[in-house]
C-alpha positions in Angstrom: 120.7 143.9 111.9 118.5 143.1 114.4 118.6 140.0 116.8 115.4 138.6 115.2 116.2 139.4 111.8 119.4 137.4 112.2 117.6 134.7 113.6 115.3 135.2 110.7 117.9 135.3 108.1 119.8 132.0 110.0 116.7 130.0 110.0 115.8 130.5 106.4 119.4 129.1 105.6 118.7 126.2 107.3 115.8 125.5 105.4 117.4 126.3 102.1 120.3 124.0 102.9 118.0 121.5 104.6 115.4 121.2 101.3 118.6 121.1 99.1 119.8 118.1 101.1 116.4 116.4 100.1 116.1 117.4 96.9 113.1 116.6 95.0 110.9 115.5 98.2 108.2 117.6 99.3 108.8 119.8 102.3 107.0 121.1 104.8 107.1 123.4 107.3 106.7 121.4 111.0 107.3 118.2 111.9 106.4 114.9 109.9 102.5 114.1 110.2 101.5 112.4 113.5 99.1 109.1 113.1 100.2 107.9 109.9 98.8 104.3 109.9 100.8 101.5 108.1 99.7 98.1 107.6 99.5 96.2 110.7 99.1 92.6 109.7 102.4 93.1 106.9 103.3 90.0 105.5 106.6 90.3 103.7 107.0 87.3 101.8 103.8 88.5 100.2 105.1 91.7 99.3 108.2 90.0 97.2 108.8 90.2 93.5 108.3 93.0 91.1 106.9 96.2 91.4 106.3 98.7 89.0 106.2 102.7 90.1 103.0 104.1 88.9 103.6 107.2 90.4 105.5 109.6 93.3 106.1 112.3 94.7 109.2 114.3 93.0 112.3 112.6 94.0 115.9 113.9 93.2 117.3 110.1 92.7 114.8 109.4 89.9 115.0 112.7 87.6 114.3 112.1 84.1 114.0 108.6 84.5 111.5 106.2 83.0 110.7 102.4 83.3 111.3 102.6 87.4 110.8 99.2 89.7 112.1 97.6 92.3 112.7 93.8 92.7 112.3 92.8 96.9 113.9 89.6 97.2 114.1 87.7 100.4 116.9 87.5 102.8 116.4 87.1 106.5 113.0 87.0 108.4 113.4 90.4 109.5 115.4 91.6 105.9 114.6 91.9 102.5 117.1 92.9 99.7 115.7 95.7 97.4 117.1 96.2 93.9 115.5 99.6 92.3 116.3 100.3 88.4 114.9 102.7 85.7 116.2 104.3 82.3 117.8 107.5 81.6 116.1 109.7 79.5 119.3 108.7 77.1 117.8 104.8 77.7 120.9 104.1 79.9 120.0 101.6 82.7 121.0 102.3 86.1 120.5 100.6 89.7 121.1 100.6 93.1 120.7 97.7 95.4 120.4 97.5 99.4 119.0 96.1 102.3 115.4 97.1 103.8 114.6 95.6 107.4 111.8 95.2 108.8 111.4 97.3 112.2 108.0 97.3 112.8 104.8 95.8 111.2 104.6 98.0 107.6 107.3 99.7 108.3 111.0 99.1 106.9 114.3 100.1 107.3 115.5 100.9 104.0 120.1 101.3 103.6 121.4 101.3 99.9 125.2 100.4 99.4 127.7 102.3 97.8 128.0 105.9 97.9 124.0 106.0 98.7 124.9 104.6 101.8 126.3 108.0 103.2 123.2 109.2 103.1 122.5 106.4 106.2 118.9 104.6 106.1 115.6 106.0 105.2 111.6 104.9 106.3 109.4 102.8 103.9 106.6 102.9 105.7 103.6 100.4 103.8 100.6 102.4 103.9 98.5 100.2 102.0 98.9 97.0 99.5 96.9 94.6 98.5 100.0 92.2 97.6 98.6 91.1 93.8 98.2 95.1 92.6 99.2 98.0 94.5 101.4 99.0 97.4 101.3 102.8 98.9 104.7 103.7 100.7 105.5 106.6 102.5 108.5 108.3 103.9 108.9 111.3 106.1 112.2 112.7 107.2 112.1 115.7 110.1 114.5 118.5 109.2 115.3 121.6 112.0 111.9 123.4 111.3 110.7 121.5 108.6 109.6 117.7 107.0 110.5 116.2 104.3 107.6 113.7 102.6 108.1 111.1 100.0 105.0 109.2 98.1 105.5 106.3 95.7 102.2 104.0 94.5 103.7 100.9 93.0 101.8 98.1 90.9 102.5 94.9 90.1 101.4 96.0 86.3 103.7 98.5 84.4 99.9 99.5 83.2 97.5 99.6 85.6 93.7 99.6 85.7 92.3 103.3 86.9 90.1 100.8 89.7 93.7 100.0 90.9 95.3 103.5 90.9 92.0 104.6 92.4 92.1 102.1 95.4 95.7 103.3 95.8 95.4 106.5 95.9 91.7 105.8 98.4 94.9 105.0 100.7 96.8 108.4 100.5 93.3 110.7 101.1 92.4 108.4 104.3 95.3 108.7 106.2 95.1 113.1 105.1 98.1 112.4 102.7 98.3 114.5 99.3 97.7 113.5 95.7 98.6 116.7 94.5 102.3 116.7 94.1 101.9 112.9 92.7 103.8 112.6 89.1 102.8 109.6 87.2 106.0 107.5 85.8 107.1 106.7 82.1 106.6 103.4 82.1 106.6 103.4 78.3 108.9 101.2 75.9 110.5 100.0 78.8 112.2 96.3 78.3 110.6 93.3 80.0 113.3 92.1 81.7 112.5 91.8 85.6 
């Protein structure tokens, strides 16, 4: 083989191995998005309590399940704890629980424990919220070559109003952000327990 058809054949590995290491996310070719604008003025004690995922992009960690929230409770100024359940498709609850801090205004820090935290910390970047009915959060992870982008629109409703989905996703199309691969979540039969 040619030199550029090895380099060819090399790079396309690393983006196999690269998306299969991020699983589920969308990927890109390039780097993550430039200008992504979170919310400035972020008050976090606002943004405690339950929230209910309306809908994301594909994500590996969340296949085949239903009923998905996170619970953000307060621990530090700069730290919040985040607790994120959802059912099987068998019904089998399951959880993981970590720490997000805050690094910058909208934007966290996000480290689960156990054998999640291998994976080290991931962005939550608020892109929008009102605090009472939505939140937008994005995440973008740069690869060699390539980006990896994660979506989630989360309500404080497990049923939300289409005016309320519709503000939310008025947030993704301003800041040039995708609906497209969006997947809305079972949030059916699911227990009340918060």
């Amino acid at each position: 083989m040619q030199k550029q058809q090895l380099i060819c054949v090399y790079l396309s590995l690393i983006v196999l191995v690269s998306a299969k290491m991020v699983a589920g996310q969308v990927v890109k070719v390039g780097p993550c998005p430039s200008g992504i604008e979170t919310v400035q003025d972020f008050d976090a004690e606002a943004y405690l309590g339950v929230w209910y995922e309306y809908s994301k992009y594909p994500f590996v960690f969340e296949a085949g399940g239903k009923c998905v929230q996170a619970v953000y409770g307060a621990l530090t100024n700069d730290s919040v704890s985040v607790l994120n359940s959802q059912l099987s498709t068998f019904n089998e609850k399951s959880s993981i629980s970590g720490v997000a801090k805050i690094v910058g205004p909208g934007k966290l820090s996000v480290r689960f424990n156990g054998v999640a935290s291998l994976a080290g910390s991931a962005n939550y970047w608020v892109l929008g919220t009102d605090y009472d009915n939505y939140a937008v959060v994005y995440s973008c992870k740069n690869l060699i070559i390539a980006h990896a982008e994660t979506v989630w629109i989360l309500t404080r409703e497990r049923d939300p109003s289409e005016d309320i989905v519709r503000e939310a996703q008025d947030v993704l199309v301003s800041q040039g952000v995708s609906l497209d691969p969006l997947i809305v979540t079972d949030q059916s039969g699911c227990p009340d327990s918060k």
